[in-house]
Backbone as JSON, one array per atom type, in Angstrom:
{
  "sequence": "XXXXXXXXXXXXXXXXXXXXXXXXXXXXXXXXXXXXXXXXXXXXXXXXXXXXXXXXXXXXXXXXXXXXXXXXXXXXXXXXXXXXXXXXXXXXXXXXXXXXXXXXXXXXXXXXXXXXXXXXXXXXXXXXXXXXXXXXXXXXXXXXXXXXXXXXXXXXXXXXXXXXXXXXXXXXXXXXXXXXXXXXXXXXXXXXXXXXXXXXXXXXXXXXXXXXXXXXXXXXXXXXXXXXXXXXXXXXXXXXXX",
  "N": [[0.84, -1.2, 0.0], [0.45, 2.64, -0.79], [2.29, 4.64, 0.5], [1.3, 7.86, 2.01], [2.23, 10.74, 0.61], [1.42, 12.93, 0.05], [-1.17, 15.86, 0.95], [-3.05, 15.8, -1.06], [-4.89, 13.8, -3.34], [-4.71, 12.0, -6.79], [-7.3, 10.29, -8.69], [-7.79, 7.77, -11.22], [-10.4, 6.84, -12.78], [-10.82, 3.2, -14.54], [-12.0, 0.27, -16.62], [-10.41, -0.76, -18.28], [-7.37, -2.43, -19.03], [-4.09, -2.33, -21.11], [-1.69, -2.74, -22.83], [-0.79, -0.34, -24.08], [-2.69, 1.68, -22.22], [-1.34, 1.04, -19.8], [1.49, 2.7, -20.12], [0.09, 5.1, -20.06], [-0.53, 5.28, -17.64], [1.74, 4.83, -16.22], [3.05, 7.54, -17.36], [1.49, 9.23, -16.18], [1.5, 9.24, -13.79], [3.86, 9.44, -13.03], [4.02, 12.49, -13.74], [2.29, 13.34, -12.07], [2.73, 12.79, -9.05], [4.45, 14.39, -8.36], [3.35, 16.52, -7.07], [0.58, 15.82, -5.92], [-0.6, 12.19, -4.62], [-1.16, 9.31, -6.44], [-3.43, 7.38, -7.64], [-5.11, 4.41, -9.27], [-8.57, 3.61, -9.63], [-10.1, 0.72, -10.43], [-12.1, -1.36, -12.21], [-12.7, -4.02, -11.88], [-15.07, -5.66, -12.8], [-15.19, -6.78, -15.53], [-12.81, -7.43, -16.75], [-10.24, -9.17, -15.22], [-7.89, -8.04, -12.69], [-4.97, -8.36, -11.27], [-3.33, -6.4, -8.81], [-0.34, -6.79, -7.83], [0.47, -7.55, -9.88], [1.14, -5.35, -10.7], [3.45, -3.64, -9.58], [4.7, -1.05, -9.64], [2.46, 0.53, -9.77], [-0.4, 1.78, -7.95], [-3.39, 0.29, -6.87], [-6.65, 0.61, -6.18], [-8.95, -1.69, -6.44], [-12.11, -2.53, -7.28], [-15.47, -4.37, -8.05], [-17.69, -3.52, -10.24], [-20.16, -4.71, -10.84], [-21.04, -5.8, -8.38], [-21.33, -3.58, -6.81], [-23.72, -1.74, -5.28], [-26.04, 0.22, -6.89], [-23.83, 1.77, -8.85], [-23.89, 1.92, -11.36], [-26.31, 4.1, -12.5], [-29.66, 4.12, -12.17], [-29.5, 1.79, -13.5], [-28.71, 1.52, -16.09], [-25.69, 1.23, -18.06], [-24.66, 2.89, -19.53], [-23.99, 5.0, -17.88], [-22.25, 5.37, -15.53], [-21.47, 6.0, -11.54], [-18.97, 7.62, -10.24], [-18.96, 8.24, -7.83], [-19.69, 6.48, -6.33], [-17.77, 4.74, -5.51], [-15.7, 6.5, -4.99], [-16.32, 7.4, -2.55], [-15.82, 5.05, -0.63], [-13.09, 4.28, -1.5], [-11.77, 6.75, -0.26], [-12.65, 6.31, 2.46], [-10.28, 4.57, 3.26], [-8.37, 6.29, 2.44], [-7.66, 8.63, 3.47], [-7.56, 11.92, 1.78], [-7.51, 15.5, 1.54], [-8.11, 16.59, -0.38], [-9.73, 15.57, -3.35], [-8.98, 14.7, -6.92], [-10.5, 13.37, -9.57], [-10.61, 11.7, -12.24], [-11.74, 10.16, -15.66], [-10.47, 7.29, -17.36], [-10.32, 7.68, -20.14], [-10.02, 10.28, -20.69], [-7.51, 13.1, -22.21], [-5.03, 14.65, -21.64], [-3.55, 17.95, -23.88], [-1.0, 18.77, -23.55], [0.95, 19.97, -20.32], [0.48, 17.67, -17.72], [1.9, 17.74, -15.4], [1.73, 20.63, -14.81], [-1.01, 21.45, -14.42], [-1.75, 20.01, -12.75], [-0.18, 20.81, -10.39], [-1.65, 23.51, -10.61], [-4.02, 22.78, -9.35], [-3.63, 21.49, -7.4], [-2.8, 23.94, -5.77], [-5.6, 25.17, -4.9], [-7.91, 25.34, -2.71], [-10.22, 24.65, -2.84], [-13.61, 23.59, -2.96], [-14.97, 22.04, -4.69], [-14.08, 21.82, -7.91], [-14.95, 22.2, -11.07], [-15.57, 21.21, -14.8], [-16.36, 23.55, -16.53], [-17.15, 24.33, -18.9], [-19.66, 23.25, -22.0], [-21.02, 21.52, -24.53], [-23.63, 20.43, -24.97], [-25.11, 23.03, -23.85], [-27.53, 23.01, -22.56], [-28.47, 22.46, -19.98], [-30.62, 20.56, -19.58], [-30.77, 18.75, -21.2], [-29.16, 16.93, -20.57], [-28.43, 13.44, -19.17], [-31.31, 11.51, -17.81], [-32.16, 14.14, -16.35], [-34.59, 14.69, -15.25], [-36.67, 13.32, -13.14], [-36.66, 13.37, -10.16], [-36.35, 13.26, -6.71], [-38.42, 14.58, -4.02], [-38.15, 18.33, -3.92], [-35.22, 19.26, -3.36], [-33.55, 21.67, -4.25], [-33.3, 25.05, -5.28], [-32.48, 25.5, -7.96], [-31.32, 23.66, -10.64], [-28.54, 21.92, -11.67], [-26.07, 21.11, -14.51], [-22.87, 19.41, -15.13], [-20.33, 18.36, -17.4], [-18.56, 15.8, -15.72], [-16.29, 14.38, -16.71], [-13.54, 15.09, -15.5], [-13.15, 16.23, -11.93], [-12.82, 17.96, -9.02], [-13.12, 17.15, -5.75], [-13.59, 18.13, -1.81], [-12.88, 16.37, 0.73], [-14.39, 17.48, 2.92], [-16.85, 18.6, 1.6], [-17.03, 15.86, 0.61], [-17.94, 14.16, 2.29], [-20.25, 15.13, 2.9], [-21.74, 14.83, 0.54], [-22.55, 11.81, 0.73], [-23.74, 11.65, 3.05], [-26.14, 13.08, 1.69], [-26.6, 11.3, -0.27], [-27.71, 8.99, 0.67], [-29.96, 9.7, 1.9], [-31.26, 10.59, -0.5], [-31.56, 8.91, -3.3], [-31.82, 10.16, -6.08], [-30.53, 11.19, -7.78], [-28.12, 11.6, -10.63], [-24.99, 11.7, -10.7], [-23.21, 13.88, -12.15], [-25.38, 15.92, -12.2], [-25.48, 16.14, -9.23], [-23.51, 17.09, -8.19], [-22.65, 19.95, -9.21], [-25.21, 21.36, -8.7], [-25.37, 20.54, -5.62], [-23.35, 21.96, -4.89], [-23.65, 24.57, -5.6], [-26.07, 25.36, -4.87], [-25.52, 25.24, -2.02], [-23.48, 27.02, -1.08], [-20.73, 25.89, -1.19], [-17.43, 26.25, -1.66], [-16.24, 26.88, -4.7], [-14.78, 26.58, -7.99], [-13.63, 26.97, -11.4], [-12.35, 24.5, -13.84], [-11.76, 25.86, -15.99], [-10.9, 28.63, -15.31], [-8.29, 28.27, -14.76], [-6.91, 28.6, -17.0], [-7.38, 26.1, -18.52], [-8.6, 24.47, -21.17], [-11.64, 22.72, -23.02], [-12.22, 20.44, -25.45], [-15.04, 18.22, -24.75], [-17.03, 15.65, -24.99], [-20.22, 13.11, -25.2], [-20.4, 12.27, -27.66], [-19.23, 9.34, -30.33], [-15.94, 7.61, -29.56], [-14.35, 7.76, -31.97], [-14.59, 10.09, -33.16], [-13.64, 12.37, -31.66], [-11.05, 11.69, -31.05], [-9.92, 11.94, -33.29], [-10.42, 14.42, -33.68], [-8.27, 14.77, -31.59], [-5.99, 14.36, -32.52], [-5.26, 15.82, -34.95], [-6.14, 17.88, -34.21], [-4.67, 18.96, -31.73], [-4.84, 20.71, -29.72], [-3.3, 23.41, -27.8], [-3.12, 23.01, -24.22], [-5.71, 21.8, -23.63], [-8.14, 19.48, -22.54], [-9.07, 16.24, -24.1], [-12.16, 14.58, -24.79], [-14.09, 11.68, -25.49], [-11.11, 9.3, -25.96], [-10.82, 6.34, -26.63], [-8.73, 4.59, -27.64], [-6.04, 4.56, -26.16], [-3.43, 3.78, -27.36], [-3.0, 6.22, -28.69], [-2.05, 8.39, -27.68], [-0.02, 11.27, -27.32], [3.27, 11.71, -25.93]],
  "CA": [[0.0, 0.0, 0.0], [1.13, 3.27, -0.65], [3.22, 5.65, 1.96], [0.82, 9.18, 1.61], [3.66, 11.52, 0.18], [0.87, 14.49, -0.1], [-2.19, 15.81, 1.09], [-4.14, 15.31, -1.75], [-4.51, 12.99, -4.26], [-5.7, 12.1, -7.99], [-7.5, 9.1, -9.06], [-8.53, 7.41, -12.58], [-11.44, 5.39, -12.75], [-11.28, 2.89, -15.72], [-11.84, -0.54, -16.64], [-9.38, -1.06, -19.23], [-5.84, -2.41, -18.74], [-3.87, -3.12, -22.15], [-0.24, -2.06, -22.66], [-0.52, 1.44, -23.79], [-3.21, 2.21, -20.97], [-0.19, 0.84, -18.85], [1.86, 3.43, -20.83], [-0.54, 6.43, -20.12], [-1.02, 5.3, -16.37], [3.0, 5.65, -15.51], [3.52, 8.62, -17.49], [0.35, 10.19, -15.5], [2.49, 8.8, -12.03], [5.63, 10.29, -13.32], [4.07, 14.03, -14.02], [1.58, 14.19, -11.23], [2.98, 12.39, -7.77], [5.45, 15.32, -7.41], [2.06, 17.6, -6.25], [0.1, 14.64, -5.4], [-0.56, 10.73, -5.03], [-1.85, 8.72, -7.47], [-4.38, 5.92, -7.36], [-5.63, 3.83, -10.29], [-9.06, 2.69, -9.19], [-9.67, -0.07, -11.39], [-12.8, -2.03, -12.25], [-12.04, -5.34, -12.25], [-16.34, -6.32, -13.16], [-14.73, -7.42, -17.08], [-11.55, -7.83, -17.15], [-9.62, -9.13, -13.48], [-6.5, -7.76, -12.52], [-3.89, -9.11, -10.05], [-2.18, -5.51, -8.4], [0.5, -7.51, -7.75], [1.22, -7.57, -11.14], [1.98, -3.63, -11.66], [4.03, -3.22, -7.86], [5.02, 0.06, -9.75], [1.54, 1.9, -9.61], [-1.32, 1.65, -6.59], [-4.68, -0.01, -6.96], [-7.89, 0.26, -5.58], [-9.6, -2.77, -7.43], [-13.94, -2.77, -7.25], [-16.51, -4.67, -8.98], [-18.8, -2.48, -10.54], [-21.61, -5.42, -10.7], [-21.0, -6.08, -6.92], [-21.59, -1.97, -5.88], [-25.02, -1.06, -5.6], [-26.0, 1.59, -7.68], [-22.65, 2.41, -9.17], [-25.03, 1.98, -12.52], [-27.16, 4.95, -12.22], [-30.56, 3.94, -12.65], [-29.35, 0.41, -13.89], [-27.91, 2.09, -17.2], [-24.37, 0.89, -17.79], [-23.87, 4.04, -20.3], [-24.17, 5.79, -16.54], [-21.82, 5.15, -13.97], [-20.99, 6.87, -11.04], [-18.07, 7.11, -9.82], [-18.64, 8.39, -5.97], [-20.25, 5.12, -5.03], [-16.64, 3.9, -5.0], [-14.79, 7.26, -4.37], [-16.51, 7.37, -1.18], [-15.02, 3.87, 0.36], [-11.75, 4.62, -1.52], [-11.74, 7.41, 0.88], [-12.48, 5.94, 3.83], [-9.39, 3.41, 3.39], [-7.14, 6.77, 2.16], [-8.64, 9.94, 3.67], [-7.23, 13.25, 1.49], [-7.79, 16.76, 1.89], [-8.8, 16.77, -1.74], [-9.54, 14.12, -4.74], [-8.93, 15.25, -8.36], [-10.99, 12.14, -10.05], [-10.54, 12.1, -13.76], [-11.81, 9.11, -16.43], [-9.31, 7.21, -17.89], [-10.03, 8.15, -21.51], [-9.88, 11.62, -20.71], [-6.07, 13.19, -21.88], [-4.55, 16.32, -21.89], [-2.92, 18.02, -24.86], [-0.39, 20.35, -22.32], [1.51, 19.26, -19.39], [-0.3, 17.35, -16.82], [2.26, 18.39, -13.76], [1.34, 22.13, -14.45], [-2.06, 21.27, -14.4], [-1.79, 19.63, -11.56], [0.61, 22.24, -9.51], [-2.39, 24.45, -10.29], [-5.06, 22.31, -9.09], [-3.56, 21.25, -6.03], [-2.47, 25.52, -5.15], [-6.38, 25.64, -4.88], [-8.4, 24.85, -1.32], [-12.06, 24.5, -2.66], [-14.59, 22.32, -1.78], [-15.76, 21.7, -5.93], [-13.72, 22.3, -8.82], [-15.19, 21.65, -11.97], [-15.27, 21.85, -15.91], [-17.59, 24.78, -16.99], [-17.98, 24.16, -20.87], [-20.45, 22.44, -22.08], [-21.38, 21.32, -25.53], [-25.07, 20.38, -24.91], [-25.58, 23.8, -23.78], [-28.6, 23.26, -21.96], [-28.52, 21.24, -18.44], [-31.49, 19.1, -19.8], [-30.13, 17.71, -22.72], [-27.96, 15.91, -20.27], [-29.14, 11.9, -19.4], [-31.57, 11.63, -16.24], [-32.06, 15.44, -15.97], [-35.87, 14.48, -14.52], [-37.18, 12.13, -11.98], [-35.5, 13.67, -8.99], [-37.3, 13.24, -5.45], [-38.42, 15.75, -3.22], [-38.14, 19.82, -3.85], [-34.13, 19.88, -2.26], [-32.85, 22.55, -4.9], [-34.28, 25.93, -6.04], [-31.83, 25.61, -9.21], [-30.54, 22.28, -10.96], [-27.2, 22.87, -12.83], [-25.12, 20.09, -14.84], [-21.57, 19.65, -16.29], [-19.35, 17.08, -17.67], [-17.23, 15.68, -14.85], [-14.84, 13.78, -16.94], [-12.32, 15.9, -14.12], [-13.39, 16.98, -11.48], [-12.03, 17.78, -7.74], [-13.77, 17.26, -4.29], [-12.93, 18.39, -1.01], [-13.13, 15.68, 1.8], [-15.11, 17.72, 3.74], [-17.83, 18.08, 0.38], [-17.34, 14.46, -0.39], [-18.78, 13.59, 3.18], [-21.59, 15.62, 2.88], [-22.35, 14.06, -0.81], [-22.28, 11.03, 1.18], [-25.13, 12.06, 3.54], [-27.18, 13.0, 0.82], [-27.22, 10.13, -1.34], [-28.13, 8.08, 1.62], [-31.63, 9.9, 1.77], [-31.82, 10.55, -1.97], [-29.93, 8.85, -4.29], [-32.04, 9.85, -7.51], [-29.73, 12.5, -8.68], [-26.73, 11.39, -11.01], [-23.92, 12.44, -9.91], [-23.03, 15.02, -12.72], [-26.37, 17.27, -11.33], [-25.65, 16.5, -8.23], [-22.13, 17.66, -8.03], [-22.74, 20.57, -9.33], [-26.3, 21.24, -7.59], [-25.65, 20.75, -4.27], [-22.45, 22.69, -4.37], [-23.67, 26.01, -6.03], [-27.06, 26.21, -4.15], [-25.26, 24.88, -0.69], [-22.47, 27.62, -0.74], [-19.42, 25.75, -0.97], [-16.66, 27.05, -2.23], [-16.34, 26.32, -6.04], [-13.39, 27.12, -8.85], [-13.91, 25.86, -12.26], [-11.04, 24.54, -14.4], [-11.21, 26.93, -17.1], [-10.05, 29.56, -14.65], [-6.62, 27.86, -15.22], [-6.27, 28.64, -18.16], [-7.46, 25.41, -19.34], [-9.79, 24.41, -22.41], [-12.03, 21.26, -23.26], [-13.66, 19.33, -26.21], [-15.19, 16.75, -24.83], [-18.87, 15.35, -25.59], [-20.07, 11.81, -25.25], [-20.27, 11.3, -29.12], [-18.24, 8.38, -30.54], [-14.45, 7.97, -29.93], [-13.57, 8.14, -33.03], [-14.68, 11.91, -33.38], [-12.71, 13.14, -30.47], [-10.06, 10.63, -31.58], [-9.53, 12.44, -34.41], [-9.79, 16.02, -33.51], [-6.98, 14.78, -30.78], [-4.68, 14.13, -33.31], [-5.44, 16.21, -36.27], [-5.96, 20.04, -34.08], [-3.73, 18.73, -30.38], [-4.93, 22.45, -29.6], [-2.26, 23.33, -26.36], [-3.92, 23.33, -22.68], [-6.8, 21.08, -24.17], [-8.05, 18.27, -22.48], [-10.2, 15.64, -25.15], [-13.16, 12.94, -24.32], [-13.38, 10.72, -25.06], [-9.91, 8.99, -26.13], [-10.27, 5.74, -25.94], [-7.87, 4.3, -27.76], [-4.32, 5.29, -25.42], [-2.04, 4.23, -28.12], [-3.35, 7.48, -30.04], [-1.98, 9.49, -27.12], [1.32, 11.67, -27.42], [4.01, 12.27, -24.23]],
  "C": [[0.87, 1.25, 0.0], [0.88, 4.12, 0.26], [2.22, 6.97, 1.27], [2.3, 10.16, 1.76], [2.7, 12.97, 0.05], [-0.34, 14.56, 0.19], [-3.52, 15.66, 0.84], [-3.82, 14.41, -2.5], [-5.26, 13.29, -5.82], [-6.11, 10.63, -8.23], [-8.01, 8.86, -10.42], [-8.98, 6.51, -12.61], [-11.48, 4.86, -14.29], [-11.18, 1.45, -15.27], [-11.2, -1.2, -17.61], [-8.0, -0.98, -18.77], [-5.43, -3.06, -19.7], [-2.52, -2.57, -21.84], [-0.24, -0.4, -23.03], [-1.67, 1.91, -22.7], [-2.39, 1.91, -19.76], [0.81, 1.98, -18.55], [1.47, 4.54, -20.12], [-0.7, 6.33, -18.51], [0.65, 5.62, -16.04], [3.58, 6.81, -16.12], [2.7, 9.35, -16.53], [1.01, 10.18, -13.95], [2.97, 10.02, -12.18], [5.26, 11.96, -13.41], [3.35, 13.92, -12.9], [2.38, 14.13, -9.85], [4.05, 13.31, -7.43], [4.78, 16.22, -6.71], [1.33, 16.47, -5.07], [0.1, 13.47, -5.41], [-1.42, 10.53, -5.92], [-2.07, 7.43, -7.92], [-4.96, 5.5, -8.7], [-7.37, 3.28, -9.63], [-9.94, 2.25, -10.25], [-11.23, -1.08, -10.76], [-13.07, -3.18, -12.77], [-13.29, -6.35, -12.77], [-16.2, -7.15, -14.63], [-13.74, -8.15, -17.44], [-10.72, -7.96, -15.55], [-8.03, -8.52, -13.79], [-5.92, -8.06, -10.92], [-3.16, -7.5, -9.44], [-0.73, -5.77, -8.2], [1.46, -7.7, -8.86], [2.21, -6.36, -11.78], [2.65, -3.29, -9.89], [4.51, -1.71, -8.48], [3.57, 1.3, -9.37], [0.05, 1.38, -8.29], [-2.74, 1.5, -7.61], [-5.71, -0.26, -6.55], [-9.09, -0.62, -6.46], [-11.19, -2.79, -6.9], [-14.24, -3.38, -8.47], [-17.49, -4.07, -9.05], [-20.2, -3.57, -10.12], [-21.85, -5.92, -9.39], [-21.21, -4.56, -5.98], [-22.89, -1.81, -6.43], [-25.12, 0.43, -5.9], [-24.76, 2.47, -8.39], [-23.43, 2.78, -11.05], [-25.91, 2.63, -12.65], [-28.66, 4.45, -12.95], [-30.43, 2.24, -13.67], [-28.77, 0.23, -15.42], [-26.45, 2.2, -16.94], [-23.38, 1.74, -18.62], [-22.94, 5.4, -18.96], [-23.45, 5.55, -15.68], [-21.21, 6.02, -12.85], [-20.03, 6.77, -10.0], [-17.67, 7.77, -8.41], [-19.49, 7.16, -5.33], [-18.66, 4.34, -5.3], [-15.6, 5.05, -4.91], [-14.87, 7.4, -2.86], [-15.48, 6.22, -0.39], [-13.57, 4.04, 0.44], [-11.44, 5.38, -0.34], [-11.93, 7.46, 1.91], [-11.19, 4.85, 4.59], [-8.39, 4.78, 2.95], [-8.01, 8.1, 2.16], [-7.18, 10.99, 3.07], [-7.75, 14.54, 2.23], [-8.61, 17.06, 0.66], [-8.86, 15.58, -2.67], [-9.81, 15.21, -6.19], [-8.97, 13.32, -8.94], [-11.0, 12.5, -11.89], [-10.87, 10.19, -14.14], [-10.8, 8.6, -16.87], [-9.49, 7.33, -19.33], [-10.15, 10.06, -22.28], [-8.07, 11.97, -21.39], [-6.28, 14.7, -22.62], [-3.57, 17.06, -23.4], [-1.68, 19.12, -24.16], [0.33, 19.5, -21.47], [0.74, 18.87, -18.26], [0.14, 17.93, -15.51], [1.52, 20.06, -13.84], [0.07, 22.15, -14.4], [-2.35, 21.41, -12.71], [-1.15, 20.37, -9.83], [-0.75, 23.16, -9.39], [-3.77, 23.84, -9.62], [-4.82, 22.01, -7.53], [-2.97, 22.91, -4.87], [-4.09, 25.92, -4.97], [-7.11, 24.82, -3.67], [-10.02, 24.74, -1.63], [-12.34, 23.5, -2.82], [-14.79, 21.44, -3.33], [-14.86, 22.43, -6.91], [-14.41, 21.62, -10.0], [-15.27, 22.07, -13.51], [-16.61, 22.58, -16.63], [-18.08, 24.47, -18.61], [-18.65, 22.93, -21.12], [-20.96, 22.28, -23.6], [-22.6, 21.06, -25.76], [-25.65, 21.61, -25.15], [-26.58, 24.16, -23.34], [-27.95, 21.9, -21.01], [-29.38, 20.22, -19.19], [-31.78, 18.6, -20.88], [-28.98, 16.9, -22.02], [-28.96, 14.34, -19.51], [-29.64, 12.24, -17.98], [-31.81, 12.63, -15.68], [-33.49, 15.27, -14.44], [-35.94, 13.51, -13.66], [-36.52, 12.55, -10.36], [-36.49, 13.73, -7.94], [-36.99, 14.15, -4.91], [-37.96, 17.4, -4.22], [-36.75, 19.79, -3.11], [-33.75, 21.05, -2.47], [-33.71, 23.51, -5.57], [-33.58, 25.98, -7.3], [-31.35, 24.63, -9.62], [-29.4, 22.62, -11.91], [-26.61, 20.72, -12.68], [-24.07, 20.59, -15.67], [-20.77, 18.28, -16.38], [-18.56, 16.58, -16.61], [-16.42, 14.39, -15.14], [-13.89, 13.89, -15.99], [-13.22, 16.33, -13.3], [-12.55, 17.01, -9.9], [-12.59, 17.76, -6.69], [-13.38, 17.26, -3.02], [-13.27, 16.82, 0.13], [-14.74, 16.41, 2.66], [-16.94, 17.67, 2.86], [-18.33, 16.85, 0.72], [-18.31, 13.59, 1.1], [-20.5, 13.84, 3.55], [-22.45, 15.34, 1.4], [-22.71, 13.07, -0.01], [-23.69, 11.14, 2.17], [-26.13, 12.37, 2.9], [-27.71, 12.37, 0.25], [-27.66, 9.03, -0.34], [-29.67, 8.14, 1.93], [-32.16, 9.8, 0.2], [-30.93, 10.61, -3.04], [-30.52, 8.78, -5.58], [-31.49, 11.08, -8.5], [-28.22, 12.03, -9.46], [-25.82, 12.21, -10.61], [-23.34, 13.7, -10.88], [-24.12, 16.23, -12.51], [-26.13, 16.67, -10.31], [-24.42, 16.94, -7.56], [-22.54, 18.95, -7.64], [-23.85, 21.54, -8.17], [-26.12, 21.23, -6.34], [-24.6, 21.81, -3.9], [-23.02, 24.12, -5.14], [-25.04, 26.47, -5.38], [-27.09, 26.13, -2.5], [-24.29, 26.12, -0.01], [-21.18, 27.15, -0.49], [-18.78, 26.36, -2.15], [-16.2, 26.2, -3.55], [-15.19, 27.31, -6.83], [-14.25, 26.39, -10.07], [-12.61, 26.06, -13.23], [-10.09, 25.28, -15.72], [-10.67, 28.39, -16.39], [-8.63, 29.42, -14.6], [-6.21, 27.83, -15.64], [-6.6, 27.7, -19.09], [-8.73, 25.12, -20.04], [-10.06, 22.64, -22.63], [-12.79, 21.0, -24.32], [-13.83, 18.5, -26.09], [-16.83, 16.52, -24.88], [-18.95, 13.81, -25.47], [-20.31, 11.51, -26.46], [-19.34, 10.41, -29.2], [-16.65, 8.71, -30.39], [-13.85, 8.19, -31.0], [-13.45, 9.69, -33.35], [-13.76, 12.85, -32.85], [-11.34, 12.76, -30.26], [-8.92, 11.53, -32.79], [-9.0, 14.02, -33.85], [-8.74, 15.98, -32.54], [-6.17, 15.07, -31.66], [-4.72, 14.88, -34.35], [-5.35, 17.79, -35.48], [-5.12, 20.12, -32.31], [-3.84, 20.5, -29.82], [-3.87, 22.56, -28.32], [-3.19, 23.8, -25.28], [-4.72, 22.71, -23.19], [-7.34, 19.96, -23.47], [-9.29, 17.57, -23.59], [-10.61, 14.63, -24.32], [-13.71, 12.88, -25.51], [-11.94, 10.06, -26.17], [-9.42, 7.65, -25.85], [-9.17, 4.68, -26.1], [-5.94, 4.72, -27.27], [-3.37, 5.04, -26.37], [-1.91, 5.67, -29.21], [-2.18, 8.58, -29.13], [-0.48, 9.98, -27.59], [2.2, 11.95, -26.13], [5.2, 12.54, -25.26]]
}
């Protein structure tokens, strides 16, 4: 298990392990763990993996089809990935989590990213642009129990960052009412609760990402690599560049 070397961390939730997603996971070590640590957590519901096998990088291994409700609404296009950030975090309490997909990637340097992400103390960082352009053109907008929120707000959280202190109080919520996906309810509880919120285009940085097909976003990776960029999806890793 790893020695905590910093007060926060970053994690990447995927369920793909081939050789270049091997590739893209120790370059992502190698630029971030000089700010923060960095956890793979790894969904072993398809494909198993031994940790044992990579002693170079840290793994928090879950079965998605063994976590209730990690499947929002039982839709496997849907998953959410604080029904297993939570536990993570009770086995490796931060100050902060910077959770990113694993077919998310950056076109820029990840440490300076990351230098600037971890120089910031809020509760909710998240990525402001939005290609929909309307909140309810996003999946699941409706069905939500109870009157909690006088405003519903959504955004992509390919990236996003949560404070401990947040992520416990997400944690209390979804325990009474867990019919809010977690991309409105990120957002949502933190902009009509008053915590303290950043979003990552204040950093200078820029995003095209959309859930259309990989190939689309595939392409414009490699064909316009705009600088400061991050692309979704991406999911072929041998496309990527370091």
């Amino acid at each position: 298990m790893i020695q905590q070397q910093h007060k926060n961390c970053t994690v990447l939730v995927t369920h793909r392990m081939d050789e270049p997603m091997l590739r893209y996971l120790r370059f992502l070590k190698g630029e971030i763990t000089e700010a923060m640590d960095f956890y793979v957590l790894y969904d072993c519901g398809t494909q198993p993996l031994d940790p044992a096998d990579y002693p170079d990088l840290d793994f928090y291994v879950f079965n998605s089809s063994e976590l209730p409700g990690f499947f929002f609404g039982g839709d496997r296009r849907l998953p959410n990935p604080l029904k297993v950030l939570i536990p993570f975090s009770k086995v490796h309490p931060y100050s902060h989590y910077l959770v990113m997909e694993g077919d998310l990637v950056l076109c820029g340097e990840w440490r300076n990213f990351v230098r600037k992400v971890n120089g910031l103390a809020c509760d909710y960082i998240h990525i402001a642009t939005d290609s929909f352009g309307d909140f309810r053109r996003h999946f699941n907008i409706y069905g939500f129990r109870n009157d909690c929120f006088k405003r519903l707000y959504a955004f992509w959280c390919h990236i996003f960052s949560v404070s401990q202190r947040y992520l416990t109080d997400l944690e209390a919520f979804m325990q009474e009412n867990d019919s809010f996906y977690y991309e409105i309810l990120l957002p949502t509880m933190a902009y009509n609760r008053g915590y303290y919120i950043r979003q990552f285009e204040n950093l200078d940085f820029h995003f095209d990402i959309s859930s259309k097909p990989a190939e689309v976003y595939e392409r414009k990776y490699i064909e316009e690599h705009r600088p400061k960029t991050f692309y979704h999806p991406v999911k072929n890793s041998s496309l990527i560049r370091y």
